[in-house]
N, C-alpha and C positions, 0 to 999 in steps of 0.2 A: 359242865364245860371245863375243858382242861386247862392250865394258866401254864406260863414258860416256868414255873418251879415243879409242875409235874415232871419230874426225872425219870420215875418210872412207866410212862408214858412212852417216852421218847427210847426207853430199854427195851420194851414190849416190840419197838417196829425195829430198832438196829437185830434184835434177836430174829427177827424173820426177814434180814439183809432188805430192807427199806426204808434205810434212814441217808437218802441221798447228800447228806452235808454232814460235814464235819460239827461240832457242839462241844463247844469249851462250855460248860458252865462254873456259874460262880454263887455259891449256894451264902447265904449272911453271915458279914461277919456279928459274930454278938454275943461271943462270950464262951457260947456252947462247944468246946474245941474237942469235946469227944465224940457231937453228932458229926462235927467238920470231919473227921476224921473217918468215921463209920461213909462217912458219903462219898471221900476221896476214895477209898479203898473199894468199894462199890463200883462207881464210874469211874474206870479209867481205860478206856478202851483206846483202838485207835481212832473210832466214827465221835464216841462218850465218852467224855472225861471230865471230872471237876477242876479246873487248873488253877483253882482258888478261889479267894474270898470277897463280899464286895457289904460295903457299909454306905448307907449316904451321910452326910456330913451336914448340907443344910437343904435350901428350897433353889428358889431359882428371883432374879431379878428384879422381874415385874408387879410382883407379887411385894413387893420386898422381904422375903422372906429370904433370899441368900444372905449368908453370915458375911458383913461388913467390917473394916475393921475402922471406920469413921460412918458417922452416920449417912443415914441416904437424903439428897440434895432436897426430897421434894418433902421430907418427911423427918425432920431433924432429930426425933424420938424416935426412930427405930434404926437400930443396928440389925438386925434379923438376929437367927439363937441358931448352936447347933442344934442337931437332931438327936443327940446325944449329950451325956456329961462329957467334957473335954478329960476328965481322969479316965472313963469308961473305954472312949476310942483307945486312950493310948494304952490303955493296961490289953484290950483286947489289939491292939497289933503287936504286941509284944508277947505273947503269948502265940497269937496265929504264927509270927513269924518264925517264934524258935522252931516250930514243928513245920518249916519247912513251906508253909503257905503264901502264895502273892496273894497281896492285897488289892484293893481294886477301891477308890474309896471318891463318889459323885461330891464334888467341889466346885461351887460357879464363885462366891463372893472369893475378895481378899482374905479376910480372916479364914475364908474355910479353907481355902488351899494351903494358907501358911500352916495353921492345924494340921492338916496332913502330913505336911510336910517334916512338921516339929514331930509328929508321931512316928514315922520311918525313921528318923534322925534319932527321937528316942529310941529306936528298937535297935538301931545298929549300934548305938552305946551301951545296950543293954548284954545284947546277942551275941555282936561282934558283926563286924560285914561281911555281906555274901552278897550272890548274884541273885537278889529275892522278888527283880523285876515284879515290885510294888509298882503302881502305876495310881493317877490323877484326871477323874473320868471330868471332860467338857471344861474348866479353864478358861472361863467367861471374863472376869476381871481380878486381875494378878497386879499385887503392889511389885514395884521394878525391883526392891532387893532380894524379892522371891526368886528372881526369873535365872540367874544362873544355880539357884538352889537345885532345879533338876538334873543337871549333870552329875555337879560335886556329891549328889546324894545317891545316884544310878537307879534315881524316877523319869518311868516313861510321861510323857505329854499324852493320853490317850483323847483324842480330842475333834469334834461333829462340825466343821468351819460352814455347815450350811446352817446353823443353828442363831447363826447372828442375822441370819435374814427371817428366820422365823417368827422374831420379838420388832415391833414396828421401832425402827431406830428413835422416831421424836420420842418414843413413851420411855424408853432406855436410855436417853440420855437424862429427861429430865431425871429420871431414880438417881445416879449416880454423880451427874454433874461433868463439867466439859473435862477437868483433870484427872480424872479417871477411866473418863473415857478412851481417852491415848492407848491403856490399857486392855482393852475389849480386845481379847482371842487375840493374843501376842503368838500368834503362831509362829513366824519370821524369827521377832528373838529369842523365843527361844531355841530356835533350831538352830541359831547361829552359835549358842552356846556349847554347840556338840551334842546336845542332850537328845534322846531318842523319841523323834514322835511315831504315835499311833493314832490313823482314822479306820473312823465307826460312822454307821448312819443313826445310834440310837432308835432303830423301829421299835416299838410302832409310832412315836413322839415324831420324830422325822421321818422323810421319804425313806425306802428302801434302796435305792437306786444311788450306788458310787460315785457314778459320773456328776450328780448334782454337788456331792461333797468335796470331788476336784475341783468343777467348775467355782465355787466357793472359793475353794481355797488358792487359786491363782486368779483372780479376778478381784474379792471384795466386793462383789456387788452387794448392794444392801436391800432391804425389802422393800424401796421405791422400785428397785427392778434398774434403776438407774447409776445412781451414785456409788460411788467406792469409799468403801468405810477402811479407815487407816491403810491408805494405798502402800504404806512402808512393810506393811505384814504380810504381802501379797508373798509365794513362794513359788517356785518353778513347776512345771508338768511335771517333770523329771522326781521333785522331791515330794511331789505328792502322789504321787502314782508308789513311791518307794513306801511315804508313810500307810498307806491303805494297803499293799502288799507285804511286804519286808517285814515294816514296822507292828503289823498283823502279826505275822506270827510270830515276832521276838516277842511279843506281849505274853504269848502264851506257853513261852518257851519251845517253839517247834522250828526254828527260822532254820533249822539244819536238814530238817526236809519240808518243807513248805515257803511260804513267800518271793522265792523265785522259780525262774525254767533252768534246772541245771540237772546232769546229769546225775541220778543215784537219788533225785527229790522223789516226792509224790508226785503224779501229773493230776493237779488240780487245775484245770487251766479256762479262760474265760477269753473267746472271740469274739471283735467288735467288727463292727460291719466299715471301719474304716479308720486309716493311721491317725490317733490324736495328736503326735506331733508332725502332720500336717495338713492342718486347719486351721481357722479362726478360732478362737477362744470358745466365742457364742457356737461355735458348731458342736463341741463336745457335747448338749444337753441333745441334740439328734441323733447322735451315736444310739445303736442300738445290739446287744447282742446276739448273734450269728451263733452261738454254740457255746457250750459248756460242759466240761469234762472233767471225769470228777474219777480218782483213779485210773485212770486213762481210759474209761469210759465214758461214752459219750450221754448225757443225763437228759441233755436238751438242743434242739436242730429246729431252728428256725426256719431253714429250707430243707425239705424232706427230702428233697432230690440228692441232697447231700449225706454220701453214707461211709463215704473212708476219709482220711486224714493221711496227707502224702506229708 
């Protein structure tokens, strides 16, 4: 069975032009920066390419197992651990980064993301600054003096807002406690900070399906199906339709032909079967795709009957 680290895999079908999607991959960061290197050089196509590096940091939530940087409410001995030595991560992003690598680094608790955070911080004192669009996967629970660090630091928010309905809210609260709650998926502020977001669906963990990670992220609904968790983090259609396009390919550094409909881009383009901004909120999870087009070819045609594009 093949797993998404099989690279060569995915080489075998772009070389016989049937690799219908584009594929950023992000092979581990961990030290080994001359296989990183062998693998960049390798994949880099227009369909295949490596566009950098990806470490996890800790676990997740519920589990208690995401890095804390105060204990968890229900369980007062455990902090969670990273996945890593904290000297490890940051000697290894300071090294990926001289040689030109974004990082990509899985952060849910407080202490993981500020770790991250201290780690890109170190490599630009080390390196010097660049545009090394490092980024901060999922963003679960963020201490507040974190939350303008993504700007001042040129960290994306790459970030799954259907993710907070995935974890039942009573069992997530009780882990962390009501003051840190506030906290959960600061989507809003950080966005207000300038700082750049990027959504993702995480498949196979989450759905595949974008329109559930909009509906997410302008709603708050939480996994009662009902309630709105921190209605203040809610964000517009407009800026999340931006984060999941735009915000897509600044991540991967392609936002100069991809992410929007502008002349001289790629036509990578996705038709819905009706305007999301005008509808009810609850209509978006109906929406359904009508076509998809993938260098301006058409990959997928929901009604067959349909064969040009005026």
């Amino acid at each position: 069975m093949s797993q998404l680290d099989d690279f060569e895999i995915f080489k075998e079908i772009e070389l016989k032009n049937e690799l219908p999607v584009r594929m950023h991959l992000y092979p581990v960061l961990n030290g080994d920066i001359k296989e990183a290197l062998q693998l960049r050089e390798r994949y880099q196509s227009d369909k295949l390419r490596v566009s950098g590096l990806k470490q996890f940091i800790d676990g997740v939530v519920t589990s208690r197992t995401a890095f804390m940087l105060e204990p968890y409410s229900d369980s007062p001995e455990t902090f969670g651990l990273p996945a890593h030595s904290i000297e490890d991560l940051k000697n290894w992003v300071v090294d990926a980064d001289h040689h030109g690598f974004n990082i990509r680094f899985h952060a849910i608790g407080d202490a993981a993301i500020r770790l991250a955070l201290d780690s890109y911080e170190n490599a630009q004192n080390i390196n010097g600054k660049r545009d090394s669009r490092h980024s901060i996967e999922h963003i679960e629970v963020i201490h507040p003096d974190d939350i303008p660090r993504f700007y001042t630091l040129g960290v994306i928010a790459s970030m799954q807002p259907d993710h907070f309905a995935l974890s039942e809210r009573e069992t997530y609260t009780e882990r962390i406690g009501s003051k840190r709650e506030k906290y959960v998926f600061a989507i809003n502020s950080i966005k207000k900070t300038g700082a750049q977001l990027s959504f993702g669906t995480d498949f196979p963990i989450d759905s595949f399906n974008p329109l559930l990670q909009i509906y997410r992220a302008i709603t708050r609904i939480d996994s009662s199906g009902k309630a709105v968790w921190n209605p203040e983090e809610c964000i517009t259609l407009s800026d999340a339709l931006k984060a999941y396009t735009y915000g897509s390919a600044f991540g991967t550094s392609r936002e100069h032909e991809l992410g929007t409909i502008q002349e001289g881009k790629l036509a990578d383009i996705v038709v819905l079967d009706r305007n999301l901004f005008q509808m009810q909120k609850e209509e978006i999870l109906e929406a359904s795709v009508q076509m998809t087009i993938s260098d301006g070819k058409i990959v997928y045609l929901k009604d067959k009957t349909l064969t040009t594009i005026k």
